[in-house]
LUMFIDO-418393 format. One record per residue: x, y, z of N, C-alpha, C in turn; residue in one letter; residue number from 1. Coordinates in nm, 3 decimals. Example, Ala and Ser with C-alpha at 12.3 -4.5 7.8 and 13.67 -1.06 7.14 Angstrom:
BEGIN
+---------+---------+---------+---------+---------+---------+---------+---------+---------+----+-----+
|     nxx |     nyy |     nzz |    caxx |    cayy |    cazz |     cxx |     cyy |     czz | aa |   i |
+---------+---------+---------+---------+---------+---------+---------+---------+---------+----+-----+
|   1.319 |  -0.569 |   0.780 |   1.230 |  -0.450 |   0.780 |   1.320 |  -0.330 |   0.780 |  A |   1 |
|   1.285 |  -0.225 |   0.708 |   1.367 |  -0.106 |   0.714 |   1.290 |   0.003 |   0.787 |  S |   2 |
+---------+---------+---------+---------+---------+---------+---------+---------+---------+----+-----+
//
This chain:
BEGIN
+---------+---------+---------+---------+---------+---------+---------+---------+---------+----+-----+
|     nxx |     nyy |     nzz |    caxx |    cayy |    cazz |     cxx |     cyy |     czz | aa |   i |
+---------+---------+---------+---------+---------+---------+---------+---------+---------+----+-----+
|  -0.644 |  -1.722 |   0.609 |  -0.507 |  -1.708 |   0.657 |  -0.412 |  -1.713 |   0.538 |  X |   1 |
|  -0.343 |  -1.626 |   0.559 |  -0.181 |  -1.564 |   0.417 |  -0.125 |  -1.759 |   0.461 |  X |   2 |
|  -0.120 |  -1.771 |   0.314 |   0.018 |  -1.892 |   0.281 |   0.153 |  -1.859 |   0.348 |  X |   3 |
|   0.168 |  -1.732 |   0.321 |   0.251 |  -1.661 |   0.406 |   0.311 |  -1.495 |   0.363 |  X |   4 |
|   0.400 |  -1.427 |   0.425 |   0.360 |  -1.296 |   0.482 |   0.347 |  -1.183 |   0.327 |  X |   5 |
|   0.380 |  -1.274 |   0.211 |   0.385 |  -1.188 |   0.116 |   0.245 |  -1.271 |  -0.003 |  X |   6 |
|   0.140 |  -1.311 |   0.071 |   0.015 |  -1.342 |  -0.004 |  -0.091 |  -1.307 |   0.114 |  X |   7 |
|  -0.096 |  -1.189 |   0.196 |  -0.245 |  -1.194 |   0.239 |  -0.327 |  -1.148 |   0.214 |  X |   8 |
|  -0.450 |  -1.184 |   0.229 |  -0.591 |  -1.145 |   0.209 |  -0.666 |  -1.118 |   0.347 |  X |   9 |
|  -0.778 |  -1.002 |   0.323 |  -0.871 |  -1.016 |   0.431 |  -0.991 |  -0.974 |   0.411 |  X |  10 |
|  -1.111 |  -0.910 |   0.485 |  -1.214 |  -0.866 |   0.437 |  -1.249 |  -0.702 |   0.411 |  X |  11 |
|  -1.256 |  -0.675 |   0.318 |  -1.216 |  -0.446 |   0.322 |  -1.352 |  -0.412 |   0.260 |  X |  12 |
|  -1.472 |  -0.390 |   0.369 |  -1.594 |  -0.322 |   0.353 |  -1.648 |  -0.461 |   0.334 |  X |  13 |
|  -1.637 |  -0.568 |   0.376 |  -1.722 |  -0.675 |   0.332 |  -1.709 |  -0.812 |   0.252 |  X |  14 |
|  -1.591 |  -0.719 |   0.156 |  -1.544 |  -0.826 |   0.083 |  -1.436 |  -0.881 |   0.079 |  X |  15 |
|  -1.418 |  -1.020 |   0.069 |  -1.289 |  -1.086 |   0.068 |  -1.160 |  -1.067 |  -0.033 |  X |  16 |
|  -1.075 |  -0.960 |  -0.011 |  -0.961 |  -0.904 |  -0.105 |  -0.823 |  -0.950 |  -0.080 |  X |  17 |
|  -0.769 |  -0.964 |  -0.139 |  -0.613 |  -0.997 |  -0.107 |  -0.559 |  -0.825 |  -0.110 |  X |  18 |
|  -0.433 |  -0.864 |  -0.037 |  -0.379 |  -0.721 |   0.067 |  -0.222 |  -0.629 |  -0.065 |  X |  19 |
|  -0.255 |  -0.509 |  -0.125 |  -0.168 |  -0.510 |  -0.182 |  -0.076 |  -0.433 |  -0.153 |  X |  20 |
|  -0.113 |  -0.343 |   0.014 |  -0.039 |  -0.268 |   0.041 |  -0.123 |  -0.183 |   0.152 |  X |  21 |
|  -0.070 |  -0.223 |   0.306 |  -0.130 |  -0.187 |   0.410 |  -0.027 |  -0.034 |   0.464 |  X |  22 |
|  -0.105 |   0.004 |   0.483 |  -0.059 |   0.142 |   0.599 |  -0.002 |   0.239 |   0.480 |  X |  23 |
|  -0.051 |   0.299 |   0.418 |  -0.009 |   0.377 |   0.252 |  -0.065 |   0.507 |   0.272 |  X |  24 |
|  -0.014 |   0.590 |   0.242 |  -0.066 |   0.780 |   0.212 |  -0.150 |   0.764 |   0.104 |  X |  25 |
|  -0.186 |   0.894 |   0.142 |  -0.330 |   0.933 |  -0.023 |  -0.245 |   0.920 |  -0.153 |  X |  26 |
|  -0.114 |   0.977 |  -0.142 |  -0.077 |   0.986 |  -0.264 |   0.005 |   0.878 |  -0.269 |  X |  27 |
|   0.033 |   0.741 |  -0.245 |   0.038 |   0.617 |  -0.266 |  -0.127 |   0.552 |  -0.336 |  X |  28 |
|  -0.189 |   0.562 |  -0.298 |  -0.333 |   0.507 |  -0.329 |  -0.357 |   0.613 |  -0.476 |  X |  29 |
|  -0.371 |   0.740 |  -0.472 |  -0.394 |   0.784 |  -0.545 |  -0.257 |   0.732 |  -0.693 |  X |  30 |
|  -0.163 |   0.677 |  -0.662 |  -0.085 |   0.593 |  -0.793 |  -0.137 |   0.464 |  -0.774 |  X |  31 |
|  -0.096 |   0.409 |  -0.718 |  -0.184 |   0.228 |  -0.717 |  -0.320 |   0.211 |  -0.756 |  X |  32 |
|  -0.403 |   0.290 |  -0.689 |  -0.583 |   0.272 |  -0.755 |  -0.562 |   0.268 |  -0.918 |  X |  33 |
|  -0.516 |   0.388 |  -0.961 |  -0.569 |   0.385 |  -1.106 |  -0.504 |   0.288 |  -1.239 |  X |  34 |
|  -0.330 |   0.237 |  -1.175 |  -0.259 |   0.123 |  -1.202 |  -0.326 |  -0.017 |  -1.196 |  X |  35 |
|  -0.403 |  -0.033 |  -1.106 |  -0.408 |  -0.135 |  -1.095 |  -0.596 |  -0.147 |  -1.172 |  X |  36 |
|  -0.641 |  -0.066 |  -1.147 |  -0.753 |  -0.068 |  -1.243 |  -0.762 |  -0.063 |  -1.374 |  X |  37 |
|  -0.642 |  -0.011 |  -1.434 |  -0.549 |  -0.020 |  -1.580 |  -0.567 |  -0.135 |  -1.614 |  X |  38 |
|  -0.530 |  -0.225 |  -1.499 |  -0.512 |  -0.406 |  -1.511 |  -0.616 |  -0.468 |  -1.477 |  X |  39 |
|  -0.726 |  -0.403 |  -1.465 |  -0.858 |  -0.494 |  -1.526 |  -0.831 |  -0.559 |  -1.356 |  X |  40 |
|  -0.866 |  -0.467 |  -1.232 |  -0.812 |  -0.537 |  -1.117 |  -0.960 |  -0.446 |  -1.029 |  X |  41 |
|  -1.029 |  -0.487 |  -0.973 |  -1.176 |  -0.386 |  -0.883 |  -1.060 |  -0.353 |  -0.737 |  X |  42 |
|  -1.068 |  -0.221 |  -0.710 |  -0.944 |  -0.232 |  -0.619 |  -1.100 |  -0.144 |  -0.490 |  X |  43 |
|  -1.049 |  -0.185 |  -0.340 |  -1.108 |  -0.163 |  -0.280 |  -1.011 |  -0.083 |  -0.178 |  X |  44 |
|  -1.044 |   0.050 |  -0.106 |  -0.930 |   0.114 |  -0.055 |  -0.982 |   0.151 |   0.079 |  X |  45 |
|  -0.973 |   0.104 |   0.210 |  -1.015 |   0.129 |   0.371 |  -0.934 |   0.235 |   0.427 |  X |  46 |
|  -0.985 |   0.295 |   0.502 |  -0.876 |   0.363 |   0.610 |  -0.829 |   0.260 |   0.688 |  X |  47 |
|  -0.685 |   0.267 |   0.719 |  -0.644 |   0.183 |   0.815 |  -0.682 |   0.194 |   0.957 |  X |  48 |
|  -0.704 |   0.102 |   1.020 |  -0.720 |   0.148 |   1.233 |  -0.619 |   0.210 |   1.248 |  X |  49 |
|  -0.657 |   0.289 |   1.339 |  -0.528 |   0.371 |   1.386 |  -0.482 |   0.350 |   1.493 |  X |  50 |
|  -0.340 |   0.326 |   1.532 |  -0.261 |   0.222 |   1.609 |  -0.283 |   0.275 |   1.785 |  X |  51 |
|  -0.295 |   0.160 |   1.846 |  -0.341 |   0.203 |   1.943 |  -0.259 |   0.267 |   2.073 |  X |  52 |
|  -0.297 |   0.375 |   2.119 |  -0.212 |   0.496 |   2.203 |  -0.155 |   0.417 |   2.310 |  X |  53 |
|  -0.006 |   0.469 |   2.324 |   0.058 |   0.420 |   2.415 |   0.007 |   0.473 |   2.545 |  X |  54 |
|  -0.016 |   0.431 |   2.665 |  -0.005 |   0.477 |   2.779 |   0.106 |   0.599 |   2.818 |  X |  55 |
|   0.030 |   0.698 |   2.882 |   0.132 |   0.825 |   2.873 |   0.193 |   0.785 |   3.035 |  X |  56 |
|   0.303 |   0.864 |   2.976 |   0.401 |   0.853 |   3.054 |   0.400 |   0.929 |   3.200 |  X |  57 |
|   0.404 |   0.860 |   3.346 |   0.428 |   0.923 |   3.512 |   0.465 |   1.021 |   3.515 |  X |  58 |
|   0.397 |   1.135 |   3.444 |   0.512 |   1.296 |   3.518 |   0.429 |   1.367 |   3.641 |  X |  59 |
|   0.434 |   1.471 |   3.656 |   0.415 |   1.583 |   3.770 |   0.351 |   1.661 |   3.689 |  X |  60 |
|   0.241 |   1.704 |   3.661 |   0.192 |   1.836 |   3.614 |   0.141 |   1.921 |   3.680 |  X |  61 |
|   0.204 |   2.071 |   3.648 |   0.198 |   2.184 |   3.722 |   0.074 |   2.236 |   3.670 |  X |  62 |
|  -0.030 |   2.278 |   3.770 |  -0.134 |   2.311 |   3.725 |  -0.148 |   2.424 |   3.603 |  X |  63 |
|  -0.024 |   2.533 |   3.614 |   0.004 |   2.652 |   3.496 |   0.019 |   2.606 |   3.422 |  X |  64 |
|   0.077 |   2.477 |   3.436 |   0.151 |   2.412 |   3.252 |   0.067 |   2.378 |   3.183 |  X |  65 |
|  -0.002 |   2.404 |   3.033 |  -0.089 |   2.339 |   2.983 |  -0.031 |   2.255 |   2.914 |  X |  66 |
|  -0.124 |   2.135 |   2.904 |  -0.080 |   2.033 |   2.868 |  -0.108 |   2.007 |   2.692 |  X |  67 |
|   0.013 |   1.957 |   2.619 |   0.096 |   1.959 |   2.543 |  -0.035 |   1.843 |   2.436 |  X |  68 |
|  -0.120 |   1.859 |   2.369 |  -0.194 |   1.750 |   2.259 |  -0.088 |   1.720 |   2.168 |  X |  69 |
|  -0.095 |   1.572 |   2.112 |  -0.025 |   1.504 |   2.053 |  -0.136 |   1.487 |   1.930 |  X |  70 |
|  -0.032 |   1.549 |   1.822 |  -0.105 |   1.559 |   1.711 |  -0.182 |   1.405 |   1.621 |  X |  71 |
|  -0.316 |   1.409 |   1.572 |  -0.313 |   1.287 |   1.554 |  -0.188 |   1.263 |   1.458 |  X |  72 |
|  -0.208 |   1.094 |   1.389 |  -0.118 |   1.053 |   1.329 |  -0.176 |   1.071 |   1.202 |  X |  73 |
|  -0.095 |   1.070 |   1.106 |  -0.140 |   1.093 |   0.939 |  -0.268 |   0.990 |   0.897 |  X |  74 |
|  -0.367 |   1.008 |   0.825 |  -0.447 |   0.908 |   0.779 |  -0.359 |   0.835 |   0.701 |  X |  75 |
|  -0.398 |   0.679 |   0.697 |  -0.332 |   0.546 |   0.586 |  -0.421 |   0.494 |   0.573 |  X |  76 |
|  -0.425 |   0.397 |   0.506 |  -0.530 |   0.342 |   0.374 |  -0.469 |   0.172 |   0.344 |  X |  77 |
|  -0.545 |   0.149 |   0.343 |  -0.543 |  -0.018 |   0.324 |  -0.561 |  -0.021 |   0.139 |  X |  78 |
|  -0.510 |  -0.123 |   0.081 |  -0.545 |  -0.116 |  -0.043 |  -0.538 |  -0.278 |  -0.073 |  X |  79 |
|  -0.668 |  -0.302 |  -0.127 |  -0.677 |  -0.451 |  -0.173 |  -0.760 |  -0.485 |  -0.317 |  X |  80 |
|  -0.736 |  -0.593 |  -0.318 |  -0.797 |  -0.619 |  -0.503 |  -0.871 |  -0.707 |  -0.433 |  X |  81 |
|  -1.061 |  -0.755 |  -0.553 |  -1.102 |  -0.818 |  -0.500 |  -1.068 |  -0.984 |  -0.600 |  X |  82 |
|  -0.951 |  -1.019 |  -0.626 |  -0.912 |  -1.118 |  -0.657 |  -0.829 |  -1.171 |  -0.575 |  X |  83 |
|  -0.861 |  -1.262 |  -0.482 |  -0.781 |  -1.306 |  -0.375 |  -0.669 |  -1.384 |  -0.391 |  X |  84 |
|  -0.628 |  -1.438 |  -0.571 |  -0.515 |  -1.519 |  -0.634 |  -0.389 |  -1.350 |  -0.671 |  X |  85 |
|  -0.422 |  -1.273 |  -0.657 |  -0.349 |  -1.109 |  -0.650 |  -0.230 |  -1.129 |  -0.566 |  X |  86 |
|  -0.091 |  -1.142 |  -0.600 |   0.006 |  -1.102 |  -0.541 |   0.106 |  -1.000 |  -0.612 |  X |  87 |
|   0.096 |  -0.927 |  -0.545 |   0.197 |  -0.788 |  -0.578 |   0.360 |  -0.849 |  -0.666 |  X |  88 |
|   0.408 |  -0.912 |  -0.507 |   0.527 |  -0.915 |  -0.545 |   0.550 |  -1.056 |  -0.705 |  X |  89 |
|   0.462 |  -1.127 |  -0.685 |   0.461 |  -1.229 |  -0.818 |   0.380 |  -1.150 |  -0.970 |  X |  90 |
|   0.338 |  -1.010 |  -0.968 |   0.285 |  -0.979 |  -1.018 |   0.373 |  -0.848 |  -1.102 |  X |  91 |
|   0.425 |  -0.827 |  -1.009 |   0.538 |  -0.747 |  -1.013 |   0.694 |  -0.819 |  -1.139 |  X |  92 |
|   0.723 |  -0.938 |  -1.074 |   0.845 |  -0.996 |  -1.068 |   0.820 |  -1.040 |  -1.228 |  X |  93 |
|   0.698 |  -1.126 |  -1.220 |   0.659 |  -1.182 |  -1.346 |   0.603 |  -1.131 |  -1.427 |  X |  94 |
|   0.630 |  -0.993 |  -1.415 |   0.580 |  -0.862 |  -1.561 |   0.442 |  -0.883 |  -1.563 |  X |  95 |
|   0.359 |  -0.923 |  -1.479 |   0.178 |  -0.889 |  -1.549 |   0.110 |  -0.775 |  -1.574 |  X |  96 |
|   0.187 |  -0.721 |  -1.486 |   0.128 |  -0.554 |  -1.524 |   0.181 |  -0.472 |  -1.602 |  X |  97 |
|   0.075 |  -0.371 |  -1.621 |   0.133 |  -0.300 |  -1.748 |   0.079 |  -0.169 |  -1.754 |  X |  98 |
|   0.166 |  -0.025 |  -1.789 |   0.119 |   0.103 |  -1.747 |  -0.018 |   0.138 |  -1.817 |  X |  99 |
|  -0.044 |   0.229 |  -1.839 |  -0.110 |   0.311 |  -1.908 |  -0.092 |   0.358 |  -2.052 |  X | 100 |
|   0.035 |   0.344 |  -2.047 |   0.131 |   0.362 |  -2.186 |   0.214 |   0.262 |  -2.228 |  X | 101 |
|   0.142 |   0.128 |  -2.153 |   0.202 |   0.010 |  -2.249 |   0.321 |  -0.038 |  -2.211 |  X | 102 |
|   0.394 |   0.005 |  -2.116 |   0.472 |  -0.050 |  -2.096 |   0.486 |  -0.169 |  -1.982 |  X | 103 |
|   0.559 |  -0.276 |  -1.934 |   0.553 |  -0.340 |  -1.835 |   0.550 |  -0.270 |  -1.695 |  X | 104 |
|   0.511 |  -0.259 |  -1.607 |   0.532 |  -0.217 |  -1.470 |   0.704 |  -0.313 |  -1.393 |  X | 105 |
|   0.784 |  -0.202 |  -1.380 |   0.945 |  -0.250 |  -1.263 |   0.923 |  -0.226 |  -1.161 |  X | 106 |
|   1.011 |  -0.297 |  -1.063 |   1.028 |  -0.280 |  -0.968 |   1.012 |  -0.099 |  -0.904 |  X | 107 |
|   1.153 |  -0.076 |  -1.002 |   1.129 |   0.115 |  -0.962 |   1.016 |   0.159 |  -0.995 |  X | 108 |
|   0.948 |   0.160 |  -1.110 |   0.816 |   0.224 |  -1.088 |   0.731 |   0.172 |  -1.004 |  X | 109 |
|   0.726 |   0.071 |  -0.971 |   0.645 |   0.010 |  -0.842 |   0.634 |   0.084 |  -0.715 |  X | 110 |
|   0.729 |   0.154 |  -0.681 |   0.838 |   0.165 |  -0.597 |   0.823 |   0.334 |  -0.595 |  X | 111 |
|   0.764 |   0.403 |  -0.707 |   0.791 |   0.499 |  -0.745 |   0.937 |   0.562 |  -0.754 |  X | 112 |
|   1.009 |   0.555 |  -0.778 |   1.153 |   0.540 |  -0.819 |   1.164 |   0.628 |  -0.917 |  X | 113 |
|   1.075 |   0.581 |  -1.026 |   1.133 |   0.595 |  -1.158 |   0.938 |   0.685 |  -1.217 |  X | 114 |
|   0.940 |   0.754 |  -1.305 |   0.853 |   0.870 |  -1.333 |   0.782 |   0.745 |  -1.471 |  X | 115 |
|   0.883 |   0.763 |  -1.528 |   0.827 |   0.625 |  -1.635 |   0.909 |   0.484 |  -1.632 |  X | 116 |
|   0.811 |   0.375 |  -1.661 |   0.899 |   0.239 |  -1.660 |   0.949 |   0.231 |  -1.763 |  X | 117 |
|   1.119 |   0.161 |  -1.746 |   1.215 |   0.146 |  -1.816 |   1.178 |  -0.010 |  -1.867 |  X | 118 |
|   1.119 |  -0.050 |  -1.937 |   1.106 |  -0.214 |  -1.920 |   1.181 |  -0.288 |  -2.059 |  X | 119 |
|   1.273 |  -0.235 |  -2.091 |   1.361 |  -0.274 |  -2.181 |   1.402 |  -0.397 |  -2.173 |  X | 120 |
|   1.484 |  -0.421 |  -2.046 |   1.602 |  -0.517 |  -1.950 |   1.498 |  -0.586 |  -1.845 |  X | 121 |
|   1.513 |  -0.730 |  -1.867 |   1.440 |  -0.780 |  -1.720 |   1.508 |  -0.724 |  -1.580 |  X | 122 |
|   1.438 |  -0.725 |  -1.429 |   1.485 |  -0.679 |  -1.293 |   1.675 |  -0.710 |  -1.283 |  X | 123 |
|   1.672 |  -0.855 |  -1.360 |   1.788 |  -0.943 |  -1.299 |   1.863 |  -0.940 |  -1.392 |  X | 124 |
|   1.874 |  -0.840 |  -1.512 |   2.012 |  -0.783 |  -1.576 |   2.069 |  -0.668 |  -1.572 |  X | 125 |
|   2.195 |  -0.639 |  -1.484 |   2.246 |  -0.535 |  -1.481 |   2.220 |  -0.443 |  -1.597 |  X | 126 |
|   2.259 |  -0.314 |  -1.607 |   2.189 |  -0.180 |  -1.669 |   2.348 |  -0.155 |  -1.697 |  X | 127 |
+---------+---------+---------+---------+---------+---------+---------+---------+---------+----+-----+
//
Protein backbone atom coordinates (compact mmCIF):
# COMPACT_ATOMS: atom_id res chain seq x y z
CA UNK A 1 0.00 0.00 0.00
CA UNK A 2 1.26 3.85 -1.44
CA UNK A 3 2.37 6.01 1.83
CA UNK A 4 0.29 7.99 -0.19
CA UNK A 5 -1.12 8.97 -3.68
CA UNK A 6 2.19 10.27 -5.07
CA UNK A 7 4.51 6.99 -3.91
CA UNK A 8 2.73 3.88 -5.32
CA UNK A 9 3.90 0.66 -6.08
CA UNK A 10 2.39 -2.59 -7.34
CA UNK A 11 3.10 -5.85 -9.05
CA UNK A 12 3.75 -5.39 -13.33
CA UNK A 13 4.34 -9.05 -14.79
CA UNK A 14 5.27 -10.37 -11.39
CA UNK A 15 7.34 -8.02 -10.01
CA UNK A 16 7.08 -5.63 -7.26
CA UNK A 17 7.64 -1.94 -9.01
CA UNK A 18 6.82 1.38 -7.86
CA UNK A 19 4.22 3.25 -10.28
CA UNK A 20 5.80 6.04 -12.47
CA UNK A 21 3.05 6.76 -14.57
CA UNK A 22 -0.32 4.90 -15.08
CA UNK A 23 -2.68 5.18 -18.13
CA UNK A 24 0.24 6.71 -20.76
CA UNK A 25 0.34 6.44 -24.84
CA UNK A 26 3.14 4.61 -26.75
CA UNK A 27 4.71 7.73 -27.34
CA UNK A 28 4.81 8.70 -23.60
CA UNK A 29 6.54 5.26 -22.82
CA UNK A 30 8.46 5.39 -25.81
CA UNK A 31 10.21 8.96 -23.94
CA UNK A 32 10.15 7.65 -20.31
CA UNK A 33 11.55 3.95 -21.05
CA UNK A 34 14.75 5.10 -22.50
CA UNK A 35 15.11 8.23 -19.78
CA UNK A 36 14.77 6.41 -17.21
CA UNK A 37 17.05 3.53 -18.25
CA UNK A 38 19.66 6.44 -18.91
CA UNK A 39 19.32 6.46 -14.98
CA UNK A 40 20.51 3.14 -14.36
CA UNK A 41 16.51 2.44 -13.52
CA UNK A 42 15.10 -1.65 -15.04
CA UNK A 43 11.77 -0.10 -16.16
CA UNK A 44 8.90 -2.57 -16.64
CA UNK A 45 5.96 -1.39 -19.05
CA UNK A 46 2.11 -3.37 -18.86
CA UNK A 47 -0.81 -2.61 -20.86
CA UNK A 48 -3.21 -1.02 -18.73
CA UNK A 49 -6.96 -2.91 -18.04
CA UNK A 50 -9.19 -1.40 -19.98
CA UNK A 51 -11.88 0.48 -18.11
CA UNK A 52 -14.83 -1.21 -17.65
CA UNK A 53 -17.99 -0.58 -20.24
CA UNK A 54 -20.66 1.40 -19.10
CA UNK A 55 -24.04 -0.19 -19.37
CA UNK A 56 -25.69 1.00 -22.64
CA UNK A 57 -28.19 3.09 -22.57
CA UNK A 58 -32.71 2.11 -22.81
CA UNK A 59 -33.40 3.05 -26.46
CA UNK A 60 -35.86 1.53 -29.14
CA UNK A 61 -34.04 -0.08 -31.95
CA UNK A 62 -35.47 -0.18 -35.29
CA UNK A 63 -34.74 -3.33 -36.77
CA UNK A 64 -33.29 -1.24 -40.29
CA UNK A 65 -31.10 0.75 -38.03
CA UNK A 66 -27.79 -0.84 -37.72
CA UNK A 67 -26.38 -0.56 -34.79
CA UNK A 68 -23.67 2.00 -34.24
CA UNK A 69 -19.94 -0.07 -32.63
CA UNK A 70 -18.17 2.02 -30.27
CA UNK A 71 -14.74 2.22 -31.19
CA UNK A 72 -12.38 0.55 -28.77
CA UNK A 73 -10.49 2.96 -26.53
CA UNK A 74 -6.75 3.84 -27.31
CA UNK A 75 -4.19 1.26 -25.83
CA UNK A 76 -2.26 2.76 -22.34
CA UNK A 77 0.53 1.36 -20.65
CA UNK A 78 1.44 1.24 -17.12
CA UNK A 79 5.06 2.19 -16.50
CA UNK A 80 7.02 1.15 -13.38
CA UNK A 81 10.69 0.85 -12.11
CA UNK A 82 11.71 -2.17 -10.33
CA UNK A 83 13.02 -0.02 -7.38
CA UNK A 84 10.17 0.38 -5.15
CA UNK A 85 12.16 3.57 -3.10
CA UNK A 86 11.42 5.36 -7.08
CA UNK A 87 9.41 8.48 -6.81
CA UNK A 88 8.90 10.54 -9.83
CA UNK A 89 7.83 13.57 -8.31
CA UNK A 90 10.96 13.56 -5.50
CA UNK A 91 13.08 12.52 -8.29
CA UNK A 92 12.09 15.02 -10.41
CA UNK A 93 12.06 18.03 -7.79
CA UNK A 94 15.43 16.94 -6.34
CA UNK A 95 17.34 16.90 -9.77
CA UNK A 96 18.35 13.00 -9.76
CA UNK A 97 17.87 12.58 -13.10
CA UNK A 98 19.73 13.35 -15.83
CA UNK A 99 19.32 13.36 -19.83
CA UNK A 100 21.26 11.69 -22.20
CA UNK A 101 23.20 14.80 -22.82
CA UNK A 102 24.00 15.51 -19.32
CA UNK A 103 21.86 17.66 -18.41
CA UNK A 104 19.47 17.61 -15.23
CA UNK A 105 15.90 16.44 -16.11
CA UNK A 106 12.84 19.82 -15.32
CA UNK A 107 9.82 19.79 -14.68
CA UNK A 108 9.06 20.90 -18.53
CA UNK A 109 11.00 18.29 -19.94
CA UNK A 110 9.34 15.88 -17.70
CA UNK A 111 6.30 17.12 -18.88
CA UNK A 112 7.49 17.21 -22.37
CA UNK A 113 7.16 20.89 -22.60
CA UNK A 114 10.40 21.67 -23.49
CA UNK A 115 12.53 19.57 -26.56
CA UNK A 116 15.76 20.06 -24.44
CA UNK A 117 16.23 20.67 -20.57
CA UNK A 118 16.96 24.09 -19.59
CA UNK A 119 18.64 23.20 -16.19
CA UNK A 120 20.52 26.34 -15.66
CA UNK A 121 17.92 27.92 -12.87
CA UNK A 122 16.44 25.63 -10.15
CA UNK A 123 12.13 24.92 -10.71
CA UNK A 124 11.66 27.75 -7.90
CA UNK A 125 13.52 30.73 -9.60
CA UNK A 126 11.71 32.81 -11.81
CA UNK A 127 13.27 32.92 -15.55
Amino acid sequence: MAINKNHEFEELDGVKCAIVEKNVSQQRVDFLKPLLEFNKYTVIVVASPLPKAAAPAATAVNADTPVEATPPPPATYTIGVTDVTFNPINAIFGRALKTPDGHIVTPAYWQQQERISRDDLPYFVKK
